[in-house]
C-alpha positions as CSV (number, residue, x, y, z in Angstrom):
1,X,-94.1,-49.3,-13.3
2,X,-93.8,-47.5,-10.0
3,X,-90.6,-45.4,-10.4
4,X,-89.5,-43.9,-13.7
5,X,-86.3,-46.0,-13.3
6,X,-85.8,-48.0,-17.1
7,X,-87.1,-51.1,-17.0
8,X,-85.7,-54.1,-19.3
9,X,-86.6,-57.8,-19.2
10,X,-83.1,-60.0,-20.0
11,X,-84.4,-64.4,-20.2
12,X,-82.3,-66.9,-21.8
13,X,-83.8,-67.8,-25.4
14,X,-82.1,-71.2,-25.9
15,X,-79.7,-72.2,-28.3
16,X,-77.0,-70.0,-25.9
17,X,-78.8,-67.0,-27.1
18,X,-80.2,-64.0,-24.7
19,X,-83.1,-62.1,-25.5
20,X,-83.4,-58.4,-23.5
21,X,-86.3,-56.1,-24.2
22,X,-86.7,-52.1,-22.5
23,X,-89.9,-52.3,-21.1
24,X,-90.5,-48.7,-20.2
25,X,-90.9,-45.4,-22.7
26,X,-87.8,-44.3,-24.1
27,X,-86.8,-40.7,-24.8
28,X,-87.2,-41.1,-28.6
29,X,-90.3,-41.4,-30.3
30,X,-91.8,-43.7,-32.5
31,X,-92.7,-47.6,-32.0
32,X,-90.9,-49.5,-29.0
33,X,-87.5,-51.1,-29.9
34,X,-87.8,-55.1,-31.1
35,X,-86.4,-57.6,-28.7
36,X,-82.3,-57.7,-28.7
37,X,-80.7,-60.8,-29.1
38,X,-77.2,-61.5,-27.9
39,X,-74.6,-64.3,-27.5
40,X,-74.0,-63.0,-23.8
41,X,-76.2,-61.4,-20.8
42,X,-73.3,-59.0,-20.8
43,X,-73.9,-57.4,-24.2
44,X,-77.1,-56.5,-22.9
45,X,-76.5,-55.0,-20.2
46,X,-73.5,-52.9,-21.8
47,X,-76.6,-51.5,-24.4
48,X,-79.0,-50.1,-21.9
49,X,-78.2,-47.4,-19.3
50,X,-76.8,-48.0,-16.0
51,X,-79.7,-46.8,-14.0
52,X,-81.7,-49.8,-15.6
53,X,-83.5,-52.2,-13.3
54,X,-83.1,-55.1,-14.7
55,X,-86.0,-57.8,-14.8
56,X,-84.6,-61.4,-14.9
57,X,-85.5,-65.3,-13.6
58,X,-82.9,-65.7,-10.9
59,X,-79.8,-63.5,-9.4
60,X,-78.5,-66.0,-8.4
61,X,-78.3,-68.0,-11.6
62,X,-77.2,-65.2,-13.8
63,X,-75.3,-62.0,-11.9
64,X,-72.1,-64.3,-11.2
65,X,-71.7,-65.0,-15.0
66,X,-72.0,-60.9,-15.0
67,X,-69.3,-60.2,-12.5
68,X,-66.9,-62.5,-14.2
69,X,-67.4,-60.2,-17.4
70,X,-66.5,-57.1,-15.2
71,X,-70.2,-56.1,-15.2
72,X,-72.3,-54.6,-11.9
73,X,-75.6,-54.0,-12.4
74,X,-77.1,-51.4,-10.1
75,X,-80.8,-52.9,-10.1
76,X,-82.7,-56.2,-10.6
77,X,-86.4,-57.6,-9.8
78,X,-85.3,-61.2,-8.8
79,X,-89.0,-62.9,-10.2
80,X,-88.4,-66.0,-8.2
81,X,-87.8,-64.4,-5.2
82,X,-90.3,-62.2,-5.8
83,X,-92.9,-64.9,-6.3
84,X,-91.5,-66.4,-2.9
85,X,-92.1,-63.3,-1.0
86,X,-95.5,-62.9,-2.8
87,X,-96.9,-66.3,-2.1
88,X,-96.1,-66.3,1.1
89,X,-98.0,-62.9,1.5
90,X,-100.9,-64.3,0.0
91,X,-100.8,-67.2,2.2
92,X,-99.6,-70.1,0.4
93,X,-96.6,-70.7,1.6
94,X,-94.9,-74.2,0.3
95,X,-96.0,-73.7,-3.2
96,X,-93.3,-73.9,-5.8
97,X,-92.0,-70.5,-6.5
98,X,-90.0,-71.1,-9.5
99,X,-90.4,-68.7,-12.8
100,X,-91.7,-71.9,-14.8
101,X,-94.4,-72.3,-11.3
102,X,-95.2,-68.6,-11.9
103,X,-95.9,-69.3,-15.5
104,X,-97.6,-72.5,-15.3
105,X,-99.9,-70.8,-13.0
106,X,-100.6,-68.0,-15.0
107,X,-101.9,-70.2,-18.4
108,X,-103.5,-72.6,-15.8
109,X,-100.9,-75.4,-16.8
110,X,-100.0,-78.1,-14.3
111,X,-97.4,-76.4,-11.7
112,X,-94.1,-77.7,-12.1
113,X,-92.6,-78.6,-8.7
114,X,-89.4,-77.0,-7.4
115,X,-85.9,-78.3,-8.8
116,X,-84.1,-79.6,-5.6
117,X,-81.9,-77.4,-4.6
118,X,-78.2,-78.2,-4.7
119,X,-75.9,-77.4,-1.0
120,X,-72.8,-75.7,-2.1
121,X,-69.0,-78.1,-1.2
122,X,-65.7,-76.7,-0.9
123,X,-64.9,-77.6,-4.2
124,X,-67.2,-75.5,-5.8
125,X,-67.6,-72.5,-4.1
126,X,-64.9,-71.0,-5.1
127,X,-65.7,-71.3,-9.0
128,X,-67.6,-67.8,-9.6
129,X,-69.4,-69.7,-12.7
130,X,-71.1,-71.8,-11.0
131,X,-72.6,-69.6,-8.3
132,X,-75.2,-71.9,-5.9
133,X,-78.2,-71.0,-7.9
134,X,-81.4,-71.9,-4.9
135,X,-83.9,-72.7,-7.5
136,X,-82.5,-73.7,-11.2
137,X,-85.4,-73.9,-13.8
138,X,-84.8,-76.9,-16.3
139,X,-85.6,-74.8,-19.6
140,X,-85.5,-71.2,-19.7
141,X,-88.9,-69.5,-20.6
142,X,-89.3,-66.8,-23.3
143,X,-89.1,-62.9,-22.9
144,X,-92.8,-62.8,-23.1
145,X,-93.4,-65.1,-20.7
146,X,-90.9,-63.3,-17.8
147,X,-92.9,-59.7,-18.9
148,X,-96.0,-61.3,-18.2
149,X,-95.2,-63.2,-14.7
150,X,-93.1,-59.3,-13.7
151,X,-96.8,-57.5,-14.7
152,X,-98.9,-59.8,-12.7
153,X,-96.4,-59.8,-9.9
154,X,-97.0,-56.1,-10.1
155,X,-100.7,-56.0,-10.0
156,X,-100.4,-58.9,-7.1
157,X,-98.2,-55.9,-5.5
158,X,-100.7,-53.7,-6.0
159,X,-103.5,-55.4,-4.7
160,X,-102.1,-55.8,-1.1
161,X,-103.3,-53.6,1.9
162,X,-99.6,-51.8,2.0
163,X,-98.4,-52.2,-1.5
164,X,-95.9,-49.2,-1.2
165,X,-94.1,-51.5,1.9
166,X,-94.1,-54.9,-0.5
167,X,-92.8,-53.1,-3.1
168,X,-90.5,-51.7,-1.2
169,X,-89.4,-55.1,0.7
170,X,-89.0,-56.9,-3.3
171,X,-86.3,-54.0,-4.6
172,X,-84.7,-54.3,-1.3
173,X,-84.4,-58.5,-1.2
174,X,-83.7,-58.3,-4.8
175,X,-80.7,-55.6,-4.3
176,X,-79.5,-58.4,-1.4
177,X,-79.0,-60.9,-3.8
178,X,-76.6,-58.5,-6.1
179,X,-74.9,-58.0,-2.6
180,X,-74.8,-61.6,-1.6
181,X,-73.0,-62.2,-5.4
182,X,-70.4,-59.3,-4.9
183,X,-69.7,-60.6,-1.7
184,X,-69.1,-64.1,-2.9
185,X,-67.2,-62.6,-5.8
186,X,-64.7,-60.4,-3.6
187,X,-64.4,-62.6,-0.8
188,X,-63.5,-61.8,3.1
189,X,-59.8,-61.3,3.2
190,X,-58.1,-64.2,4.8
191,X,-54.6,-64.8,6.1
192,X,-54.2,-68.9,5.7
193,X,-50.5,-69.0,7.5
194,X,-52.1,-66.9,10.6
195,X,-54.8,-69.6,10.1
196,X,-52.5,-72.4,11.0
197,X,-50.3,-70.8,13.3
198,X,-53.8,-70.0,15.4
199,X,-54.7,-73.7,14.6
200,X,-50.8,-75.2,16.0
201,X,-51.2,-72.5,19.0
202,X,-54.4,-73.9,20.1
203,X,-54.6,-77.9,19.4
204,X,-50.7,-78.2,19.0
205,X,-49.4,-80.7,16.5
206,X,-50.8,-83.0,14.3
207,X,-49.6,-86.2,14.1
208,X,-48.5,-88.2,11.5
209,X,-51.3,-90.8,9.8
210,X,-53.9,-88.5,11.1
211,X,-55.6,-88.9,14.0
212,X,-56.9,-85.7,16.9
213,X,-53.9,-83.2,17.2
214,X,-51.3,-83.3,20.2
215,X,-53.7,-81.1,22.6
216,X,-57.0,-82.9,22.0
217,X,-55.3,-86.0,22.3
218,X,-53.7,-85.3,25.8
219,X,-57.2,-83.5,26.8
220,X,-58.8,-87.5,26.0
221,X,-56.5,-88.7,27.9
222,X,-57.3,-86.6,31.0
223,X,-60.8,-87.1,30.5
224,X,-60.2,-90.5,30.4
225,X,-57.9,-91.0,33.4
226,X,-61.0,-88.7,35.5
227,X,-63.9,-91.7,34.6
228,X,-61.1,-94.5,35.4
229,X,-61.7,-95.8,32.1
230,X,-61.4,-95.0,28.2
231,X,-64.0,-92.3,27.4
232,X,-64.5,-90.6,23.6
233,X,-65.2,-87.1,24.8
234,X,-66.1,-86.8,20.9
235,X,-69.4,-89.5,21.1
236,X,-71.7,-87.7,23.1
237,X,-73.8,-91.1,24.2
238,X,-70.2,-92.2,25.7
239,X,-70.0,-89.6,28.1
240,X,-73.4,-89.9,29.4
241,X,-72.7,-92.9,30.2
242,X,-69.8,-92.4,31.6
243,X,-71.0,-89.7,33.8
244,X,-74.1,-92.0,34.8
245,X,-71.3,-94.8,36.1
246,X,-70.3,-92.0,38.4
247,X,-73.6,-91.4,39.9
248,X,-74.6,-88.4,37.5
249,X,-77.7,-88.4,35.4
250,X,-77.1,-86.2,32.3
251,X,-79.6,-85.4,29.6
252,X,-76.9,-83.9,27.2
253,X,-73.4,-83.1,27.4
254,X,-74.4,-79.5,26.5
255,X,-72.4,-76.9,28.6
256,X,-74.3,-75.4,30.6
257,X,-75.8,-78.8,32.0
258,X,-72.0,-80.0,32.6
259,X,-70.3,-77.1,33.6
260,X,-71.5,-77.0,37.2
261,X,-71.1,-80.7,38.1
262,X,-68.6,-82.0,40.8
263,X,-66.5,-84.1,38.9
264,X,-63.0,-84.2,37.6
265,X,-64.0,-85.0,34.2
266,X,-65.7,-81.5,33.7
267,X,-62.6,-78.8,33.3
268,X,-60.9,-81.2,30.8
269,X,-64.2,-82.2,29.2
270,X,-65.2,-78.3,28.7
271,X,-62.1,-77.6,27.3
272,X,-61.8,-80.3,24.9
273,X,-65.1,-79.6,23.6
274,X,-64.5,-75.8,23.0
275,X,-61.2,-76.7,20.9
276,X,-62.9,-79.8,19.3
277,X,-65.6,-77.5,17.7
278,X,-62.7,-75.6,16.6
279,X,-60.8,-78.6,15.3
280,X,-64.0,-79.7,13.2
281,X,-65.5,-76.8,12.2
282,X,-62.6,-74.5,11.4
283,X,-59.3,-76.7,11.4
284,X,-57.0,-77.7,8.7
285,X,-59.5,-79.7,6.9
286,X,-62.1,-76.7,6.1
287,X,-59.0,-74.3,5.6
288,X,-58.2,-76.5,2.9
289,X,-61.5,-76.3,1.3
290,X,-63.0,-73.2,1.7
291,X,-60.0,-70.7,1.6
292,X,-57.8,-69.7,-1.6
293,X,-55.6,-67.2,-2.8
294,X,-55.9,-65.0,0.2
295,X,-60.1,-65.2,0.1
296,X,-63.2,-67.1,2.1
297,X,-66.0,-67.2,-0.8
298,X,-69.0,-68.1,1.6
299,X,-72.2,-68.5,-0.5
300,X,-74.7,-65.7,1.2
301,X,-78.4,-66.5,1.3
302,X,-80.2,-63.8,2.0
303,X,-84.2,-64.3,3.5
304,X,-82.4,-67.5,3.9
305,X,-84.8,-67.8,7.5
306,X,-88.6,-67.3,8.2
307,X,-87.7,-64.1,9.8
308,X,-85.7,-62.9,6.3
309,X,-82.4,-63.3,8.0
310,X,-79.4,-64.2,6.3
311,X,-77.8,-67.8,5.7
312,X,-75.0,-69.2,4.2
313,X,-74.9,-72.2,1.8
314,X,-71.8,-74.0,3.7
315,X,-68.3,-72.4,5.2
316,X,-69.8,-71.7,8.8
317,X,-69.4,-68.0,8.0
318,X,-72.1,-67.1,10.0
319,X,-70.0,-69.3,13.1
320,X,-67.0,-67.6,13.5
321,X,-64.7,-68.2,16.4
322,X,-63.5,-64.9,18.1
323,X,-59.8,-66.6,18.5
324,X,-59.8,-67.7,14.1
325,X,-60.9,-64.2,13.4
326,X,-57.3,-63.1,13.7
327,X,-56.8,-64.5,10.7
328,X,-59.3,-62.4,8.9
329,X,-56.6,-60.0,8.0
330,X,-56.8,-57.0,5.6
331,X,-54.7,-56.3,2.6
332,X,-51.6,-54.5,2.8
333,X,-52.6,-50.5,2.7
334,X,-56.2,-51.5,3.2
335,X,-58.6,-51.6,6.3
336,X,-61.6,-53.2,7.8
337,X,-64.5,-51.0,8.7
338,X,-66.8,-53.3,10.9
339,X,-69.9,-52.0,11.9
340,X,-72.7,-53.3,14.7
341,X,-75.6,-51.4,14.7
342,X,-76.9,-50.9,18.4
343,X,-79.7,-52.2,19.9
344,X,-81.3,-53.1,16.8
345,X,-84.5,-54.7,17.6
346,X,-85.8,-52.5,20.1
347,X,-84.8,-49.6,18.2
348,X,-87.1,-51.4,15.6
349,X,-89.7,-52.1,17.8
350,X,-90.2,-48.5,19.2
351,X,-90.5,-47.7,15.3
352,X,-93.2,-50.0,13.9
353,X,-95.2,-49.9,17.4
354,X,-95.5,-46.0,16.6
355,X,-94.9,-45.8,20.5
356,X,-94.5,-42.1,21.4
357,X,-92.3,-42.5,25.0
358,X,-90.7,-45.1,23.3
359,X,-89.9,-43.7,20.0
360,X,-88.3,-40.6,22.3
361,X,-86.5,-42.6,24.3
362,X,-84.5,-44.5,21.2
363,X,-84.1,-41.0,19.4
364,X,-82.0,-39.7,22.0
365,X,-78.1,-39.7,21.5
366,X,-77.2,-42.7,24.3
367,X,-77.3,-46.2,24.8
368,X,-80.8,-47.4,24.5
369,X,-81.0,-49.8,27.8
370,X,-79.3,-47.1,29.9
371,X,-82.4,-44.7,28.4
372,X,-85.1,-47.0,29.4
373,X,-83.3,-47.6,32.6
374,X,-84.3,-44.2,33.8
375,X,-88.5,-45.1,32.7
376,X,-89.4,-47.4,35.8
377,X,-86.4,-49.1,36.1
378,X,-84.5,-47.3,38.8
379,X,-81.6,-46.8,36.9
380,X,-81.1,-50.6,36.4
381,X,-79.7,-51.1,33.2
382,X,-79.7,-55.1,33.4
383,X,-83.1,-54.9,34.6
384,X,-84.3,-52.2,31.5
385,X,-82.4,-54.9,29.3
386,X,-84.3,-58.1,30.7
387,X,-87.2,-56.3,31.1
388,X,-87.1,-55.3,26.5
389,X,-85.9,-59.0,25.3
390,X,-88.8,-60.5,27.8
391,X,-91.0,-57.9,26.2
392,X,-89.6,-59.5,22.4
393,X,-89.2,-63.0,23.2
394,X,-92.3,-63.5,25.5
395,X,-91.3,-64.3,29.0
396,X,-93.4,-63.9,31.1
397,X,-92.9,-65.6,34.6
398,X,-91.3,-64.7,37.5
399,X,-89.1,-61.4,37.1
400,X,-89.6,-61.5,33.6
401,X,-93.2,-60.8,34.3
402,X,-92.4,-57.8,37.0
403,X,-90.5,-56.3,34.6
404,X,-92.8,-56.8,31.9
405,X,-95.5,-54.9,33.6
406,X,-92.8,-52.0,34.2
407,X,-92.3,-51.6,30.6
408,X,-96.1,-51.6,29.7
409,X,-97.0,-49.0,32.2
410,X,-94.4,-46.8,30.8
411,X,-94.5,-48.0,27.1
412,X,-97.7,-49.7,26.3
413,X,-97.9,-49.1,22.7
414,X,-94.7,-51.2,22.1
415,X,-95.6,-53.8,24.7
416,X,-99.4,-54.1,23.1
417,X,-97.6,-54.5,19.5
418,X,-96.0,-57.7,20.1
419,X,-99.2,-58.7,22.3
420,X,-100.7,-58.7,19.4
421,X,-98.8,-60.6,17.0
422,X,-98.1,-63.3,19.6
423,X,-102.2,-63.6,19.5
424,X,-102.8,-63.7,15.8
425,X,-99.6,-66.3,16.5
426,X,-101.5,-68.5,18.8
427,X,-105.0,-67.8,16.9
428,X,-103.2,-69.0,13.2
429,X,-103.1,-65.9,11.4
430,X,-100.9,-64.5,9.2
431,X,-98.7,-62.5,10.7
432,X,-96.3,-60.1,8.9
433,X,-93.3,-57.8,9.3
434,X,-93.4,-53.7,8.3
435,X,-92.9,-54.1,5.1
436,X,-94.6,-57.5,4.5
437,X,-92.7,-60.8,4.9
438,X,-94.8,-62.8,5.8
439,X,-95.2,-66.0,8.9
440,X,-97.0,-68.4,7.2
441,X,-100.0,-69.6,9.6
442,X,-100.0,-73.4,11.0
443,X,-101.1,-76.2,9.2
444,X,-105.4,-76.5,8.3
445,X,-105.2,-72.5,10.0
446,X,-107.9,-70.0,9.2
447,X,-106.2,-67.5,7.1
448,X,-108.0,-64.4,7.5
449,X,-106.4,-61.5,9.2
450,X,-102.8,-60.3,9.9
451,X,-100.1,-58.8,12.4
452,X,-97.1,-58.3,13.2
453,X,-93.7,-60.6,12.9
454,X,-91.4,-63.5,14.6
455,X,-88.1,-65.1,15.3
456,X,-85.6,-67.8,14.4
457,X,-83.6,-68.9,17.2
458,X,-79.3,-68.8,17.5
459,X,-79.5,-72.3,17.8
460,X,-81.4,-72.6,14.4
461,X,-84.7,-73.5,15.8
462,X,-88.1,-72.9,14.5
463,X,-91.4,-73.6,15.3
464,X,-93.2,-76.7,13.6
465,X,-96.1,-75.0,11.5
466,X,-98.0,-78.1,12.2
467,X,-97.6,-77.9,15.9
468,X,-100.8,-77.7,18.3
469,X,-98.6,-75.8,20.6
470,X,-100.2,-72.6,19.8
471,X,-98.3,-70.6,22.9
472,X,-95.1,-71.4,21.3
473,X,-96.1,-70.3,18.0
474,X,-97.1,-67.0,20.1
475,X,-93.5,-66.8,21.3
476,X,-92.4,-67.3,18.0
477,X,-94.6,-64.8,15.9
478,X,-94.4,-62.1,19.1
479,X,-90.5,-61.8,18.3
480,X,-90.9,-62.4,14.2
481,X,-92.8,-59.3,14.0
482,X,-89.4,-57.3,15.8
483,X,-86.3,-59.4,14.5
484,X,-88.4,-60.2,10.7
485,X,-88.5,-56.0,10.7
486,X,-84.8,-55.6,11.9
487,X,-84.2,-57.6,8.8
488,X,-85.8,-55.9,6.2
489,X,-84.3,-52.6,7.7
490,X,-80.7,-54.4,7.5
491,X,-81.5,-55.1,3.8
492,X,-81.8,-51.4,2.9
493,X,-79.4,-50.3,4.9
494,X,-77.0,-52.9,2.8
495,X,-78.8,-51.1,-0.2
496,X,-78.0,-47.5,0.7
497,X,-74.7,-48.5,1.6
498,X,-73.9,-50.4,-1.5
499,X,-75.5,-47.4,-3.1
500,X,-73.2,-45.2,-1.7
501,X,-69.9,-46.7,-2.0
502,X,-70.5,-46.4,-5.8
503,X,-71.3,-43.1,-6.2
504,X,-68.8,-42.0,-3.8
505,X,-66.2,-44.2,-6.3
506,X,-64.5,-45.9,-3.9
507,X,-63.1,-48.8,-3.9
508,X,-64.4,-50.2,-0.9
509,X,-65.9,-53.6,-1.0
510,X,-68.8,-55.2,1.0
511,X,-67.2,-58.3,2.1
512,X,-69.3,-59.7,4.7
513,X,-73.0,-59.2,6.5
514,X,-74.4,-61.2,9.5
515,X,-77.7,-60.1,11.1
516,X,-76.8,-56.6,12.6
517,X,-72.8,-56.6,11.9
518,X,-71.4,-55.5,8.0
519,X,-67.5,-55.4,7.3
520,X,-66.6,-53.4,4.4
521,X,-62.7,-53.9,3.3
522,X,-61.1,-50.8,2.0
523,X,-58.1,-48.9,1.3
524,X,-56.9,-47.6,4.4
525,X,-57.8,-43.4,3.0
526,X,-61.2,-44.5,2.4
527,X,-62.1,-45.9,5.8
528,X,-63.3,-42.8,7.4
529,X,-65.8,-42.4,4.7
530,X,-67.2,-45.2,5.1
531,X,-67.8,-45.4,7.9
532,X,-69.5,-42.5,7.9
533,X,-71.2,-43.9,4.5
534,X,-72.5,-46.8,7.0
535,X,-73.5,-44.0,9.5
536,X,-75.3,-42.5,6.6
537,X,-77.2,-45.6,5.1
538,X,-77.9,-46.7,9.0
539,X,-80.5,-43.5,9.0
540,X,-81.6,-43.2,5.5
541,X,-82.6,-47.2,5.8
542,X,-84.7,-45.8,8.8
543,X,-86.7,-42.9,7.0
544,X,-87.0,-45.5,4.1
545,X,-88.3,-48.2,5.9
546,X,-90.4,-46.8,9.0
547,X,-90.8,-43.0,7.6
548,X,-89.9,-39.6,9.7
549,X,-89.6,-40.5,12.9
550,X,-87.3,-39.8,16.0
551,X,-85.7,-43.0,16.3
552,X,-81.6,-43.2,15.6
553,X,-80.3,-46.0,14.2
554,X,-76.5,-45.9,15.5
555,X,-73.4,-48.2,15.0
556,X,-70.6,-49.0,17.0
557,X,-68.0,-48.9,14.2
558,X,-64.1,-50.1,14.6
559,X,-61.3,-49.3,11.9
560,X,-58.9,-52.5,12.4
561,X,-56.4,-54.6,10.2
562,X,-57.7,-58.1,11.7
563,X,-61.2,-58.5,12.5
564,X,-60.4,-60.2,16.7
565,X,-59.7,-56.0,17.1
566,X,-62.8,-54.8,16.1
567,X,-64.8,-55.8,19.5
C-alpha cells in the first residue's frame, strides 16, 4: 500500500452474499480480522471507516446499488479500470480488461473475452439500479482472487518509469467514476414546461398524426419552392442533387460548404437544418425519454476517449444547444455555479513542457493569449492564439507556420515538447500523457520508447491505429500529449472539488462535467463557496498533478438560475 489510507477488498461471493475483507494493519493487535460476510455491499461499507478506499471489480456495477442505500463512499480502486489503464501502459492495448481477464491471466487460464457492452436507452437510464455497467463479468470471483489481481496491479504500478504519476492517474479515474455515479444519481436540474415552450417558440406547432412541426414544415416548403421542385432538406443525397440540377457541385451539405453559395435554397436550407438538429436531437421525443421528475440522468463515462476525456452513454449531454439550456433551471432557493477553466491546454502545456518563459507567462494574473501576445506577437492577440493551437494541433503551413516559428523562438521548450510526441507519433511509439495514459502505437509498431500525448477531435474523429498515414498519427499524438494531460488534471480537479464539498458539509451537488466546464447546483448561500471551492481545487489539481510550479489554473465562474446566463 502506498498511503496509510484503510484498505478493504468488497467482491460478490454468490448465493447474493458479499464478502469484504480490511486489507491493511488495524490499530488493534493480534491476528488480522476473518473475511465479513453480508447480505448487502452496504453493510460493509457501514462497518469500516469512512476514510476507507475501497477495493472492488467495477464502480460502475456496484456504487449505484450504494447510493440507493443512502451510502457515499469517499474512495475506490476500480480493478477493471485499472487493468485498462495498465494494459494500455504496458502496450497491449485491445486486450480484455475485465476482473475475470485479470485473473485468467494471472493463473495462466485461457483469457476470457470482454462481455459486450450494453448502450444505455431512455428507458433505463433513469432506473438508478441498473446503472450502465461498461464491462459486466458473468460470475463474480472470490475475495482472494480481487486481493491478488489489486497486489499485482500494484507491483505492475510499481514497476513503471513514473509510478508515483500512474498511481496517481488510477485513484484519480477511479474517484471519476464515484463522480460520474453521483452525477447520474442527482441529475442536472431540468425545467420540462420551459423545455416545450422553447421547443413551440422555435419549430411552432406540431401537428396532429405526427409529422415535422409547423416551422420545419413551412422551412421545406421554401426550400422546395427555391429548387422548383420537391426537395427533403432532411435526406442529405436529395439536396446534392438538387443543388447539382442547379449547376452546383456539392460534396456534403455540411455548412460551411453551403453557406456561401448563390442560391435561394441556402438561407432557408441553413435554417432548417440548425432547427432540424434541434427537432431530432432535443425535441419532444427525447424530452420524453430522458427527462423525469424535474432531472436529466445522463450516464457519464469517464476516459470514455483515447485522450481520457469524458463521454456519455446516450442523452447528447455533451451536445447541448445554447437556446434548450434555458431550460436547465435551478431549484427554487438554489443556484448554479458553472465554471470554465481558462485556457486550459496551453496552461497545461507550459506545465508538462517545464518551459521557463512559458510557465511565467501562464503564471501571471491575465488572460493567457493576451500574455503571449506581448512575446513576438506585436500585441496580436488572434495571432498569439493561432499561433498556440497551430503549436497543439500541428499546422504547419502558411501563417500557421510564421507563427509557429514565433512561438519557438520565444518558447522553445513547449514548442520542442509536442515536436516530440508528434515524432514518437509518426515513428509508432507509445506515447503518453503526465501522469501515464497511454496512445497505444499503430498496428505491427515497434513498441519501445515513449512521449508525450494526443487528441480526439469535436467531431468525434480519431485516427485509425492501423493507418500508414504516419503524419496524421503525428498530428494526433502532438495534441494527445496536451488535451490527454488537461484531462487527467480535470479529473483531480473534480476530485479536490468533490473532496471539498464534503468536508465543507454542504449540500452542493456535482451535477454536470464536460471537458473544461463543471456545474455544481447548490442552495443559493452556498454558491460563493463554491465557487471559491472550484477556485481552490482548480490550483490544488495543479500542484497535484504537475508539482510547484508558477502556472495558474483560473476559471471563469458565473452564479445563474438557468444555465443560457452563465456565458
Amino acid at each position: 500500500m502506498s498511503d496509510r489510507t484503510p484498505h478493504w477488498a468488497l467482491a460478490e461471493a454468490g448465493d447474493g452474499l458479499w464478502h469484504a475483507m480490511p486489507l491493511t494493519p488495524t490499530p488493534t493487535t493480534g491476528p488480522a480480522p476473518s473475511p465479513l460476510t453480508v447480505q448487502n455491499p452496504a453493510d460493509a461499507i457501514r462497518s469500516a471507516p469512512t476514510t476507507t478506499r475501497w477495493i472492488w471489480r467495477s464502480t460502475t456495477a456496484l456504487y449505484p446499488r450504494l447510493l440507493a442505500a443512502g451510502i457515499r463512499v469517499e474512495r475506490c480502486h476500480d480493478i477493471e479500470d485499472a487493468e485498462l489503464l495498465l494494459l494500455a501502459h504496458e502496450g497491449r492495448s485491445g486486450e480484455p480488461r475485465s476482473a475475470a481477464a485479470a485473473w485468467a491471466r494471472l493463473t495462466g487460464a485461457p483469457v476470457p473475452a470482454d462481455p459486450p457492452q450494453r448502450a444505455a436507452t431512455p428507458t433505463t437510464q433513469d432506473s438508478l439500479f441498473d446503472f450502465f455497467d461498461p464491462q459486466p463479468t458473468s460470475t463474480p470471483l472470490p475475495l482472494d482472487a480481487l486481493v491478488a489481481i489489486y497486489d499485482d496491479q500494484a507491483k505492475r504500478t510499481a514497476a513503471t518509469a513514473h509510478p508515483d504519476r500512474l498511481r496517481l492517474l488510477i485513484a484519480a479515474e477511479s474517484a471519476a467514476f464515484l463522480i460520474a455515479a453521483e452525477m447520474h444519481r442527482s441529475g442536472l436540474p431540468w425545467r420540462a414546461d420551459v423545455h416545450r415552450a422553447l421547443l413551440t417558440e422555435l419549430l411552432g406547432e406540431r401537428y396532429a398524426g405526427g409529422g415535422e412541426p409547423r416551422r420545419l414544415a413551412e422551412l421545406a416548403d421554401e426550400i422546395s419552392i427555391a429548387f422548383g421542385r420537391r426537395v427533403r432538406p432532411d435526406l442529405p443525397a436529395d439536396v446534392i442533387k438538387a443543388f447539382a440540377e442547379a449547376g452546383i457541385r456539392l460534396k456534403s451539405t455540411r455548412r460551411w460548404e453551403i453557406q456561401e453559395l448563390d442560391h435561394p435554397a441556402v438561407e432557408p436550407l441553413l435554417a432548417y437544418k440548425k432547427l432540424y438538429r434541434i427537432y431530432t436531437a432535443h425535441g419532444w421525443s427525447w424530452l420524453q425519454d430522458w427527462v423525469h421528475e424535474g432531472r436529466f440522468r445522463p450516464e457519464f463515462v469517464p476516459g470514455g476517449t483515447l485522450t481520457g476525456r469524458w463521454v456519455t452513454n446516450g442523452g447528447g449531454a455533451l451536445q447541448i444547444p445554447k437556446v434548450i439550456r434555458r431550460a436547465v433551471v435551478a431549484d427554487p432557493g438554489w443556484r448554479l455555479v458553472v465554471a470554465d477553466a481558462d485556457q486550459m491546454e496551453p496552461r497545461v502545456l507550459a506545465a508538462i513542457s517545464r518551459d521557463p518563459a512559458f510557465m511565467e507567462v501562464a503564471g501571471r494574473p491575465e488572460d493567457l493569449y493576451t500574455a503571449i501576445s506581448r512575446q513576438g506577437f506585436s500585441g496580436d492577440r488572434d495571432m498569439a492564439k493561432l499561433a498556440v493551437l497551430g503549436a497543439v494541433y500541428g499546422q504547419t503551413s502558411g501563417d500557421g507556420l510564421k507563427n509557429l516559428a514565433a512561438l519557438r523562438r520565444r518558447f522553445p521548450q513547449a514548442v520542442a515538447y509536442v515536436d516530440d510526441a508528434a515524432k514518437a507519433g509518426e515513428e509508432g511509439r507509445l506515447v503518453r500523457t503526465w501522469l501515464g495514459r497511454t496512445c497505444p502505437p499503430p498496428v505491427g509498431a515497434a513498441e519501445d520508447g515513449e512521449a508525450g500525448i494526443p487528441q480526439d477531435r469535436e467531431d468525434g474523429w480519431t485516427p485509425s491505429y492501423a493507418s500508414t498515414n504516419t503524419r496524421a498519427r503525428g498530428r494526433f499524438t502532438r495534441n494527445f500529449v496536451v488535451q490527454g494531460s488537461a484531462a487527467d488534471w480535470a479529473l483531480l480537479l473534480l476530485a479536490a472539488l468533490r473532496q471539498a464539498i464534503a468536508r465543507a458539509g454542504m449540500r452542493a451537488e456535482l451535477v454536470f462535467f464536460q471537458h473544461d466546464e463543471v456545474i455544481v447546483h447548490c442552495p443559493a448561500e452556498e454558491a460563493g463557496a463554491v465557487a471559491e471551492a472550484i477556485r481552490a481545487a482548480g490550483a490544488r489539481a495543479g500542484r497535484i498533478a504537475f508539482g510547484d510550479t508558477p502556472v495558474r489554473f483560473p476559471f471563469t465562474t458565473a452564479i445563474v438560475e438557468s444555465y443560457a446566463d452563465a456565458k
